[in-house]
N, C-alpha and C positions, 0 to 999 in steps of 0.2 A: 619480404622484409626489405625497406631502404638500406642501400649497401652502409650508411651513416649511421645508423641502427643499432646501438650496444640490446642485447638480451633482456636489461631492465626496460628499453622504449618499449621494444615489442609487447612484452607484457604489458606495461603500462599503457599503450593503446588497446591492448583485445581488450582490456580493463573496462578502459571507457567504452569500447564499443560495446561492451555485454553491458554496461549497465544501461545506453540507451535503448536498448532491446527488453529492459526488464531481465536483465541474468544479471543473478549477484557473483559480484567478484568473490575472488579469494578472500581471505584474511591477508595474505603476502600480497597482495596487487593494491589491496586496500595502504597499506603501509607504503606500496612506493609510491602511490597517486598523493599521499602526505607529504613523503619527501621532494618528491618532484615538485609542488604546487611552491614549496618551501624554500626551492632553489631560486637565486636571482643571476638571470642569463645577463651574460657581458653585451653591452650597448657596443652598438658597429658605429661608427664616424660616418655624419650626415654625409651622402652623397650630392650631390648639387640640383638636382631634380624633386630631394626631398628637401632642400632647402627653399628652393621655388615654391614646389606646394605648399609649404607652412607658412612663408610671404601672403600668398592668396589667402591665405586662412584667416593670417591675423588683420588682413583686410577686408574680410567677410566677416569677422565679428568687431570692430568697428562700424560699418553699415547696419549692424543688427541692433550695434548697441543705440548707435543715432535715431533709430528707428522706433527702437522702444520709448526711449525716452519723448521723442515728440506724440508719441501716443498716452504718456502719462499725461500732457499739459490738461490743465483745466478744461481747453477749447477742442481738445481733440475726440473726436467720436470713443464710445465706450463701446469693448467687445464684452458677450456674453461668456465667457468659459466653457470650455465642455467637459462633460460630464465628468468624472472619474471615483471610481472606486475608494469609500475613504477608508484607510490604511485603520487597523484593528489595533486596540491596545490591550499591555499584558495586564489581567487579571493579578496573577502572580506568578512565581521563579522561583523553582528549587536548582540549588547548585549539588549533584552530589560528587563524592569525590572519584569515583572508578571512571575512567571513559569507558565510552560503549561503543562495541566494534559492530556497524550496520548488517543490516536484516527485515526482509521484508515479511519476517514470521513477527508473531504479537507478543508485545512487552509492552504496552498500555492498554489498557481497558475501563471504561466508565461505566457505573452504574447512576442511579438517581443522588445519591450522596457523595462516592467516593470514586477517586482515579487510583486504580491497582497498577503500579509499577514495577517491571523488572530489570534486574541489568543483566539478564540474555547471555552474553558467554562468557561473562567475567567467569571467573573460580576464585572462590566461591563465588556466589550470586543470591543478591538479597532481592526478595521481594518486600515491597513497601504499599502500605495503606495512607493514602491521601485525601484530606478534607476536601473534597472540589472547590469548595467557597473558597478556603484560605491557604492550600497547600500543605497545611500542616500535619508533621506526622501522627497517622493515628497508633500503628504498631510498624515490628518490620520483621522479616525473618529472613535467615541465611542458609543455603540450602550448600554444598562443599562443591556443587557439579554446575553446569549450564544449567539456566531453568527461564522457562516462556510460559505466558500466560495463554490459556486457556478461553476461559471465558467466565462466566458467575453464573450463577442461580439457585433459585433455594436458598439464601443464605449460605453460597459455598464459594468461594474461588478458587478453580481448577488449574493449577499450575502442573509444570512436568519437564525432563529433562531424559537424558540418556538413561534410557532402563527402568525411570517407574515415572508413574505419577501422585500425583498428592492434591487433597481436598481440603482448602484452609477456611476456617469459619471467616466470613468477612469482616465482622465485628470483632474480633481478638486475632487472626490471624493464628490460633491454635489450630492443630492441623488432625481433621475429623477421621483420615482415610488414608491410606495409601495402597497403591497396587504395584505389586513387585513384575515389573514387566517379562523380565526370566522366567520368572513362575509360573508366568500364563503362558509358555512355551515362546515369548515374543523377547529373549534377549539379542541384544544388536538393534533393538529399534526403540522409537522416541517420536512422544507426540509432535506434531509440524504444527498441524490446524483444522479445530475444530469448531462445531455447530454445538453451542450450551445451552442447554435446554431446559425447564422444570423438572419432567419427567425422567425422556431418556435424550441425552445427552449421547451426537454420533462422536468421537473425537479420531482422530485422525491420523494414524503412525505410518511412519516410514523407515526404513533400513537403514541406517546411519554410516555405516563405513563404506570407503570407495570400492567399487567393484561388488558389491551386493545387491545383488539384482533379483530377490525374494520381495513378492508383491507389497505394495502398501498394503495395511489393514486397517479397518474402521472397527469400532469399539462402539457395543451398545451402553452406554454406560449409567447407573442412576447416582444423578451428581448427589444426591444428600446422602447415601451411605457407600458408595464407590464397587458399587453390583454391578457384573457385566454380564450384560443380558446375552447381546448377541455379539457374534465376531466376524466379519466377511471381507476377505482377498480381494483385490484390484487385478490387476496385470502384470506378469511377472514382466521384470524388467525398467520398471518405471519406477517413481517416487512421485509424491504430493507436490501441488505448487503451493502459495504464499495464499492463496485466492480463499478470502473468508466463504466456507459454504453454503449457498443459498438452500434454504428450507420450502419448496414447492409440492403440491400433491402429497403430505407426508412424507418426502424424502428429503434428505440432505443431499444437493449435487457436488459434489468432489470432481478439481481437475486433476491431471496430472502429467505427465513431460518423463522423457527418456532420464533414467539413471544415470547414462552417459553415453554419448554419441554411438550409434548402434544399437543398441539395449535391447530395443522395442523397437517398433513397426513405425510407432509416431504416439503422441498425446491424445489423452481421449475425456472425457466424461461421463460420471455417473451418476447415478439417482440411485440412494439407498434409501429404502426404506426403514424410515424413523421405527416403525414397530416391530418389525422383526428383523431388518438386517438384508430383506432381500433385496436384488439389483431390478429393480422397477424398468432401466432402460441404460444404455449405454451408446456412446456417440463416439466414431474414431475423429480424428480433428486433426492429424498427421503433425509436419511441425518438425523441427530438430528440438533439440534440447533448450529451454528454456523459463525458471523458475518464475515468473512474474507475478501478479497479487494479483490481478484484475478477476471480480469474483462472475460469475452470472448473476441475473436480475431477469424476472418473470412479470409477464402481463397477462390479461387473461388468455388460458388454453396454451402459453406459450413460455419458454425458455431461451432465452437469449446469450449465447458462451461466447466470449471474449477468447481469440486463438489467434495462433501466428500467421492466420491467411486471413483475418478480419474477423468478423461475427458471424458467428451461425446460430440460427432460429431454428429449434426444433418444438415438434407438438410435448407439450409436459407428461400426457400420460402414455407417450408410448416412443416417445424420443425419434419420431418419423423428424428426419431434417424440411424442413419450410420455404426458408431461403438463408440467404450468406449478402453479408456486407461486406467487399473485399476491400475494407478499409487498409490507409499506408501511417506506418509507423505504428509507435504502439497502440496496442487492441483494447481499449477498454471500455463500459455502456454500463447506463443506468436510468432507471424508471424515476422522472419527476413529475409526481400527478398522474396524467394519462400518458404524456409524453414519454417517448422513448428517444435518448439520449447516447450518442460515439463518438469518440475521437474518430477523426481523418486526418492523416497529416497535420497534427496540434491541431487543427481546428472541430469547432465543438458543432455537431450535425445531428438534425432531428428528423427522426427515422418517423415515415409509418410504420407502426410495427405490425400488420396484416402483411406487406409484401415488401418490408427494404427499402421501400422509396426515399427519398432526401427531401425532406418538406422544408426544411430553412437550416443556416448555416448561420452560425454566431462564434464572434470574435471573442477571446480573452488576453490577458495582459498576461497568462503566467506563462513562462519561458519552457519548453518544452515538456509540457504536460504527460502526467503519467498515468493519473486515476480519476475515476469522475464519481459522486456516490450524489444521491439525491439531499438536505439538507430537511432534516428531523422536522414534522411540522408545519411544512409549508411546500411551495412549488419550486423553490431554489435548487439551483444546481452547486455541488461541491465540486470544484477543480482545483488537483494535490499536482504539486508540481516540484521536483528537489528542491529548485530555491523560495517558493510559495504559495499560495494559496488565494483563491478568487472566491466571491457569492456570486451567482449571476443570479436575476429573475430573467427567466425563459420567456416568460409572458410579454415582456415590455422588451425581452431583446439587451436589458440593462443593467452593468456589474454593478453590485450592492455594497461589497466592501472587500477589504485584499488585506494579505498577511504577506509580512516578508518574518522566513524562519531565524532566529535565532544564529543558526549555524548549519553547518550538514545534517541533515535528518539522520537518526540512527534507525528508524523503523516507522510505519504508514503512519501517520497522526490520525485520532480519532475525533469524534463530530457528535454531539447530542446535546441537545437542547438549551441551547444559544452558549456553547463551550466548544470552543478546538483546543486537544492536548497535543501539544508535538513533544516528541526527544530525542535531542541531539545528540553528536557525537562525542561534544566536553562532558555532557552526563549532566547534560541541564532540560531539568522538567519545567516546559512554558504551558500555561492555561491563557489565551487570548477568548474575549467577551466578542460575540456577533449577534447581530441581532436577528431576533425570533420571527422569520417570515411564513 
């Protein structure tokens, strides 16, 4: 720590640096990263060098401006433009009134009609049924404790918080089920994130208090009446990341990351299987501690895990590693079309995915990119970035259209069928229209 350093910087810096890592800050880090942004630092008196510079400055935009302007005359050559991404407009905007303190676990979810919304760690904490077309409320419900969405199906939306979960009809928001997490011998744990499914439904708990280092659990669960089929342990020591589960070979692959520095040996992944709960294959991935959302994505024969030393490819039905992408900064890949798609250092790289190779490398506008997901329907690339959002098409190499958020995102925005819902931190629900490639 700089010896100038008050205890609030320090924090305030690990702050930032976990989140550009994908590790969610505290709640208390989150609050001084508010006040800090908040504060207005005293101006020092122009030193004389910095007065020189701004001389030159303001003489270099005279030059520029003379310059443009002889380019406007009628007789002067016309330049074509280049390309750019046209900016997305909002559909509509809900203002609600709780803020919501961020999280890379899910508190929006789309189906074909409706955006299901939660406000995640308020207390109490309502979930809300929204018209996708119009925003408008269809019902809403209050739950007294933290509560994140799940996922739908059947007709159900599967919401859950500290110690149970609950099955809400999606058309009334009346609530079909509940499972008393105590009861199943699982008190102290709380759904993170799961795979919703028709049938069985894997959903995905973890230990909730500090220094609880009893394995995650996966839940076989049948979302239309809230039966739990099977139930199977991870690694003692660990907890869930953010990372929505990929469904390959009948399994749900689940990542997960140290409890808390030492816990565990390192991060690993698994493959459960959808039908009875058994562990299909598991993959170490080592790693310190790190909650980030970057989910896997499969091509044919193959599994692709997003980790803190790049990507690794393993075979899907028996989890043999393949090869590794020792990609830098954050880890994250996704399948667009036949393409296989990675961040490197922000920039956006198209993998063979037989052996790793880098077949082309393409630029984007958004400012230190965090997730990449393929766009519903077409060959488009989705690139989520804290302050925005890009289309690419991969094929032509060329950005399609760009989102700047609202505000600070309170949790990952979702993507389906020509809709992005983001939600911010003021507790404003944005719907932006893209178009259907």
């Amino acid at each position: 720590m700089n010896d100038m350093d008050s205890p609030v910087d320090a924090r305030l810096r690990d702050a930032i640096g976990a989140l550009a890592v994908g590790i969610e800050p505290s709640e208390r880090a989150w609050s001084e990263i508010d006040g800090r942004l908040g504060d207005s630092p005293r101006r020092r008196k122009p030193t004389t060098w910095r007065v020189a510079i701004l001389g030159l400055a303001c003489v270099a935009l005279a030059v520029s401006v003379t310059a443009a302007l002889l380019l406007m005359r009628d007789d002067a050559p016309s330049k074509r433009r280049a390309a750019h991404p046209r900016e997305r407009s909002v559909v509509w905007q809900r203002q609600f009134a709780s803020p919501v303190t961020p999280s890379f676990r899910r508190s929006v979810v789309l189906d074909r009609s409706t955006v299901f919304v939660s406000e995640g760690y308020a207390k109490p904490s309502t979930v809300r049924a929204l018209d996708r077309g119009t925003g408008a409320t269809r019902w809403s419900r209050t739950f007294p404790s933290s509560v994140f969405i799940q996922g739908s199906a059947s007709g159900v939306v599967i919401v859950g918080g500290y110690d149970a979960l609950a099955g809400l009809d999606v058309a009334t928001g009346a609530v079909r089920w509940t499972v008393d997490l105590p009861g199943e011998g699982l008190g102290g744990y709380e759904p993170v994130v799961s795979s919703v499914r028709s049938e069985t439904s894997a959903i995905g708990l973890s230990a909730d208090s500090e220094g609880d280092t009893r394995p995650p659990v996966v839940l076989g669960l049948n979302p239309v009446s809230g039966k739990i089929r099977w139930r199977t342990p991870l690694a003692d020591g660990t907890d869930l990341t953010f990372a929505q589960p990929l469904v390959a070979n009948d399994a749900a692959v689940f990542l997960t990351t140290l409890s808390h520095p030492g816990s565990a040996p390192g991060s690993g992944a698994y493959a459960v299987d959808i039908g009875d709960g058994s562990i299909q294959w598991d993959v170490p991935l080592g790693g310190n501690q790190g909650f980030g959302a970057a989910s896997a994505v499969a091509t044919p024969g193959a599994v692709h895990i997003p980790s803190q030393l790049g990507i690794v490819t393993v075979a899907s039905n028996d989890g043999t590693i393949e090869w590794r992408f020792p990609g830098t900064g954050a880890a994250a890949v996704a399948r667009v079309g036949d393409a296989l798609v990675a961040l490197d250092g922000g920039a956006i790289v198209t993998l063979d995915s037989y052996d790793g190779r880098e077949v082309a490398r393409t630029a984007t506008s958004v400012s230190g990119p965090q997730l990449l997901d393929s766009l519903s329907g077409g060959r488009g690339l989705l690139v989520l970035g804290l302050g925005s959002a890009q289309g690419i098409d991969l094929g032509r190499n060329h950005p399609l259209w760009s989102i700047t958020w609202p505000g600070r995102l309170a949790t990952i925005p979702v993507e389906s069928d020509g809709m992005v819902i983001s939600s911010t931190m003021d507790g404003r629900i944005t719907a932006f229209s893209i178009p259907r490639t």
